[in-house]
C-alpha positions in Angstrom: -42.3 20.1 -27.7 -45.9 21.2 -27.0 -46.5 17.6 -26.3 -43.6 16.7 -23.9 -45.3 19.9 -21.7 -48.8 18.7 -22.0 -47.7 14.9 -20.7 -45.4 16.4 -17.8 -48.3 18.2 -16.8 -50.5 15.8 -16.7 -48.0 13.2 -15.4 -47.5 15.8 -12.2 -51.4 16.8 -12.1 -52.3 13.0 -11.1 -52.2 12.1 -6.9 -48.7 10.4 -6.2 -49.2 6.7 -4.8 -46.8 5.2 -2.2 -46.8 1.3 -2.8 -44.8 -1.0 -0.8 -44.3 -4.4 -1.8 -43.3 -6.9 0.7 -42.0 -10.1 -0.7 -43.6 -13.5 0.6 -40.5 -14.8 2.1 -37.6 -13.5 4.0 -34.7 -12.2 2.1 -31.5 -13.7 2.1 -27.9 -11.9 2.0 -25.7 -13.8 0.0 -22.3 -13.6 1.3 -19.6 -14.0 -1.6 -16.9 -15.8 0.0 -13.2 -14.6 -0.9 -11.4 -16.4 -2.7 -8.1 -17.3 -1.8 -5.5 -18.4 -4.6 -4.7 -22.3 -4.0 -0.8 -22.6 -3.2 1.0 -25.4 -3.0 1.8 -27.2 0.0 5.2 -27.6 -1.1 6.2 -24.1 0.1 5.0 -24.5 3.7 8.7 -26.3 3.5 10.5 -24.2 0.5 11.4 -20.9 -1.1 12.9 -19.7 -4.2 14.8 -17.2 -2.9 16.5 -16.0 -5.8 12.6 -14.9 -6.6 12.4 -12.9 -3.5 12.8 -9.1 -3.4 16.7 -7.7 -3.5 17.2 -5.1 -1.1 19.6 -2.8 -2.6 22.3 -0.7 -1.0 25.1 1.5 -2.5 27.4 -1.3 -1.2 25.7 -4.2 -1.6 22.1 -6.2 -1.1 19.9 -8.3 1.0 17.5 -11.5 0.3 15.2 -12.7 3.0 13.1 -15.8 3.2 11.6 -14.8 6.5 7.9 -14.1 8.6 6.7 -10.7 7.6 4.0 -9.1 10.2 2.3 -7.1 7.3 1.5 -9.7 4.5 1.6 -7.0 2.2 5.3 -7.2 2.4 5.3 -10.3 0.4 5.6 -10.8 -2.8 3.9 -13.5 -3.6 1.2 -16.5 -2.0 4.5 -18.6 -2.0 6.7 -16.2 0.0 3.7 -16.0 2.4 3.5 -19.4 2.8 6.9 -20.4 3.7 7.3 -17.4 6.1 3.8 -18.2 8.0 5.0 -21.6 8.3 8.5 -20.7 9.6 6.3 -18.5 12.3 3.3 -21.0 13.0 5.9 -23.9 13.5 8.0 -21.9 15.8 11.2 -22.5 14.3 13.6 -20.1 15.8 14.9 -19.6 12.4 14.9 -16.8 9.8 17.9 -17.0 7.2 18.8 -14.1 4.7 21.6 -13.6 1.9 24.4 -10.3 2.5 26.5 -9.6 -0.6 29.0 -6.7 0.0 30.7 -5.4 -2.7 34.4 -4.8 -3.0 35.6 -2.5 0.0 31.9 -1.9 1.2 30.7 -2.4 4.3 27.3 -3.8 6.2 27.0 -0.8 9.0 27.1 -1.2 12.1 24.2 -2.6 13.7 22.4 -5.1 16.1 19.1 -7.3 16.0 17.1 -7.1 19.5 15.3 -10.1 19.0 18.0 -12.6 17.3 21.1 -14.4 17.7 23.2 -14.0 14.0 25.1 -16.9 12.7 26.8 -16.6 9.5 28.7 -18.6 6.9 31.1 -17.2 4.1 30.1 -18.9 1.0 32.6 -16.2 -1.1 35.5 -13.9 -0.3 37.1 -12.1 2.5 36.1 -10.1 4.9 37.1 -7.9 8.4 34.6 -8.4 11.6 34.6 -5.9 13.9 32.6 -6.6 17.5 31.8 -4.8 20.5 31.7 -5.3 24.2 29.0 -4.4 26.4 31.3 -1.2 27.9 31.2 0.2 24.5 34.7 -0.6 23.4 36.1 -3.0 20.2 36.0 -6.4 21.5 38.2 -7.8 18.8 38.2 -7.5 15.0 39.2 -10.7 12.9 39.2 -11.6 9.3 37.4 -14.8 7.7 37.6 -16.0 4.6 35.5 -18.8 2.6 34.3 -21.8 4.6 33.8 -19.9 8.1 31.4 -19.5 10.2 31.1 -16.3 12.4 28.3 -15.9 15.5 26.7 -12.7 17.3 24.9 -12.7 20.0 21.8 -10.6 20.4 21.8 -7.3 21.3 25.9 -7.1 19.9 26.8 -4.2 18.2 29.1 -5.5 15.1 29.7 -4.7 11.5 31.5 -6.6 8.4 33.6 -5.0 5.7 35.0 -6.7 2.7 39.1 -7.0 2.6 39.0 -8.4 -0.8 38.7 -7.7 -4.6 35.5 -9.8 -5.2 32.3 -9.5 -3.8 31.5 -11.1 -0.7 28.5 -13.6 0.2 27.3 -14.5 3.5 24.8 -17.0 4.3 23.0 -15.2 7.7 20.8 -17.5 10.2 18.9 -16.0 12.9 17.8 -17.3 16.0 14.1 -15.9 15.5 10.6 -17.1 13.9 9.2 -13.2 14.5 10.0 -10.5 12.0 13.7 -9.7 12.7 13.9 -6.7 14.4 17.4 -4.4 13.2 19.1 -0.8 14.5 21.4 0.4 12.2 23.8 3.1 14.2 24.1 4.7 10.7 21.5 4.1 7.7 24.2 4.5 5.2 24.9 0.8 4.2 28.5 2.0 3.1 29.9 3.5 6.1 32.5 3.7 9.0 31.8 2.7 12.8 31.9 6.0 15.2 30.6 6.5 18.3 29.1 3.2 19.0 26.1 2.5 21.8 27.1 0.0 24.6 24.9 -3.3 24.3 24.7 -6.3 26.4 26.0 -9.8 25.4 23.3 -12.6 25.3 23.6 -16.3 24.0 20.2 -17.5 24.4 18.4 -19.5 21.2 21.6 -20.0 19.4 21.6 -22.1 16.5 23.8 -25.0 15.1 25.4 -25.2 11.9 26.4 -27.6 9.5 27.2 -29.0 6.4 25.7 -31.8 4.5 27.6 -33.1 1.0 25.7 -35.5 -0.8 27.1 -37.1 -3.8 26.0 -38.1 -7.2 22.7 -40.3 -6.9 23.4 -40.1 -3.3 20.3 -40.6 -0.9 19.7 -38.6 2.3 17.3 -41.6 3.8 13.9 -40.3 5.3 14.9 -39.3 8.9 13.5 -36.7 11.6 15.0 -35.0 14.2 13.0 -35.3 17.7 14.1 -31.5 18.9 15.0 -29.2 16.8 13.8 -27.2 13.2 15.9 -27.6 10.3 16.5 -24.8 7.5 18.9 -25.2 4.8 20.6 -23.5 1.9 21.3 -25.2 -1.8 25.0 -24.3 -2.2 25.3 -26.1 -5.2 24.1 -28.9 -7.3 20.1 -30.0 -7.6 18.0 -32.1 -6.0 14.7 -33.9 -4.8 13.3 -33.6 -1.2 10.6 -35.8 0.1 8.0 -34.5 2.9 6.2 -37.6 4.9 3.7 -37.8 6.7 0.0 -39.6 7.1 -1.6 -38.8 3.9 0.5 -38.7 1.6 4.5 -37.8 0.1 5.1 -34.1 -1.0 8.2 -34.1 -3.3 9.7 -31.4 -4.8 12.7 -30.2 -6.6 15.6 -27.8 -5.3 18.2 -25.7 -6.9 21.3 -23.5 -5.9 19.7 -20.6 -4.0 16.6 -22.4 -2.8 15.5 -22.3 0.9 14.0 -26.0 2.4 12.9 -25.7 6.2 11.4 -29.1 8.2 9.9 -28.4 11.5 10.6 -30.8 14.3 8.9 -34.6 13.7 8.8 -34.2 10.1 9.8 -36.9 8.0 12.0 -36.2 5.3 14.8 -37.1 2.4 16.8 -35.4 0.6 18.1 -37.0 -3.2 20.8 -35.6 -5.8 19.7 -35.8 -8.9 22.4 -33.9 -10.6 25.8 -35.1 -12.0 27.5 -33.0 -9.6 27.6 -33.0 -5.2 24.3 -31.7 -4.0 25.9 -29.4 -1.1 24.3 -27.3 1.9 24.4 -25.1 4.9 22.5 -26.4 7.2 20.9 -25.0 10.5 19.7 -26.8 14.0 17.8 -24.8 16.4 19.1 -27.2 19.0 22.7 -25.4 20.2 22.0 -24.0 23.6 19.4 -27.1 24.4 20.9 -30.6 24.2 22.6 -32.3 21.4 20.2 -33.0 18.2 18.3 -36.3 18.2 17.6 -37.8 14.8 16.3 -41.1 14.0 16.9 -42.9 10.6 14.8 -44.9 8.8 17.5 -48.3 7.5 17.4 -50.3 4.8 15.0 -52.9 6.7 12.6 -50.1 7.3 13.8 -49.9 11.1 14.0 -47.3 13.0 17.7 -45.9 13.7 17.8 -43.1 16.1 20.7 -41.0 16.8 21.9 -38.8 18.8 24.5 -36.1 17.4 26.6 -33.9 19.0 29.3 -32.3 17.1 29.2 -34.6 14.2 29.2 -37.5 16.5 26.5 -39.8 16.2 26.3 -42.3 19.1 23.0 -44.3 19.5 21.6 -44.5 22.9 23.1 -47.9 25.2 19.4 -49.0 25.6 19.2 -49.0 21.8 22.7 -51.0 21.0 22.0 -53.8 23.5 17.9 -54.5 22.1 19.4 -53.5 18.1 22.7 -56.1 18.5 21.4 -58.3 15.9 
């Protein structure tokens, strides 16, 4: 111990030297750059959406494969991917999955930014609407296989009738994070008192189906004015993405999302024993009728224009394609 006191005394007895070194050279910050995780192109154009978050409810449950504002809100790279290309791409389309139990019902509600255009995959179900003076427009039932529409801003509310659950494909006329008032936050609930709001049919959308049967071939084709987005009802498949560099291919399943932005190239393939079937959506309705063109079997362009399910090429195009 006597030691250890000697040397600190020394130590602090001797004149304290300030030395600065200056180096020869400038320093250089090194900036570490982030690192991003590598994602797949493949899901600028699809998403699992059985993999995506369920909101619950005490009568029922929401899936979204939609644009978030706060990327935090995804839940994975993939899911970000798929929503910032829906956004970047200005689509006009966000699609989401309602299940409603037995006798429960989505409350009543409206979306300020979207038109709402569903399809009933499963089930039964009541649809109550209403006018812009407050009042029940009309109520109607649907069942499987029918489409139902709501304009933005439309107060309206769906119950389910029957003894099974009930499953709605939803399509809405936005690329933006959907914005929602519930008039009660209770999922399983009763309309009272409802708010007057005004009718508006701007950016609707058009739906369809597309059945394609075993080894059957969607051939590449793009549409010159309109976003696709589509829903794997049943079956499984193979979807090709074109374009200059290269072919992106990927496989699809029942509860998958794809979505092809206007000018893109694309085919669709069963590869299942069974019919590969969708719901598709056009953001074309309010615009003019959807123009696709076909690639043939001679590697031609064949370009049609659909309204309705009609598909008559343009007179100019008969007259210079007669042989």
């Amino acid at each position: 111990m006597g030691i250890l006191i000697v040397s600190l005394v020394y130590l602090n007895s001797q004149p304290h030297l300030n030395v600065q070194i200056e180096p020869a050279w400038p320093l250089q910050t090194t900036v570490v750059p982030k690192v991003q995780k590598a994602v797949d192109p493949k899901f600028q154009f699809l998403n699992h959406l059985l993999q995506s978050k369920v909101f619950e409810f005490p009568g029922g449950a929401i899936q979204w494969a939609r644009y978030r504002n706060n990327i935090k809100d995804y839940l994975s790279d993939e899911e970000e991917a798929f929503g910032t290309s829906l956004n970047n791409q200005k689509s006009e389309m966000t699609l989401g999955t309602l299940r409603i139990k037995s006798q429960g019902i989505r409350a009543p509600h409206w979306h300020f930014n979207a038109n709402e255009h569903g399809y009933l995959v499963q089930g039964t179900a009541w649809i109550g609407v209403v006018d812009d003076g407050g009042e029940v427009a009309t109520t109607y039932n649907v069942t499987a296989g029918q489409v139902i529409f709501f304009p933005k801003n439309t107060l309206h509310w769906i119950k389910n009738v029957g003894n099974e659950d009930c499953f709605f494909l939803l399509f809405f006329s936005t690329h933006d994070e959907l914005q929602t008032l519930d008039v009660d936050d209770v999922f399983f609930s009763t309309p009272e008192d409802i708010a007057s709001r005004s009718l508006k049919h701007e950016n609707a959308l058009s739906l369809s189906t597309l059945r394609i049967y075993n080894n059957g071939l969607r051939q590449p084709h793009f549409h010159f004015n309109a976003n696709e987005m589509g829903y794997v009802l049943s079956g499984c498949g193979k979807v090709g993405i074109i374009n200059t560099q290269s072919t992106i291919e990927f496989n699809i399943h029942v509860g998958d999302v794809i979505f092809f932005p206007i000018g893109t190239q694309h085919y669709i393939k069963n590869t299942c024993d069974e019919d590969l079937l969708f719901i598709l959506a056009f953001s074309t309705a309010d615009k003019s009728a959807c123009q696709t063109c076909n690639q043939n079997r001679s590697l031609q362009p064949l370009c049609l224009w659909a309204s309705d399910g009609a598909r008559t090429p343009p007179e100019e195009f008969l007259q210079t394609n007669s042989a």
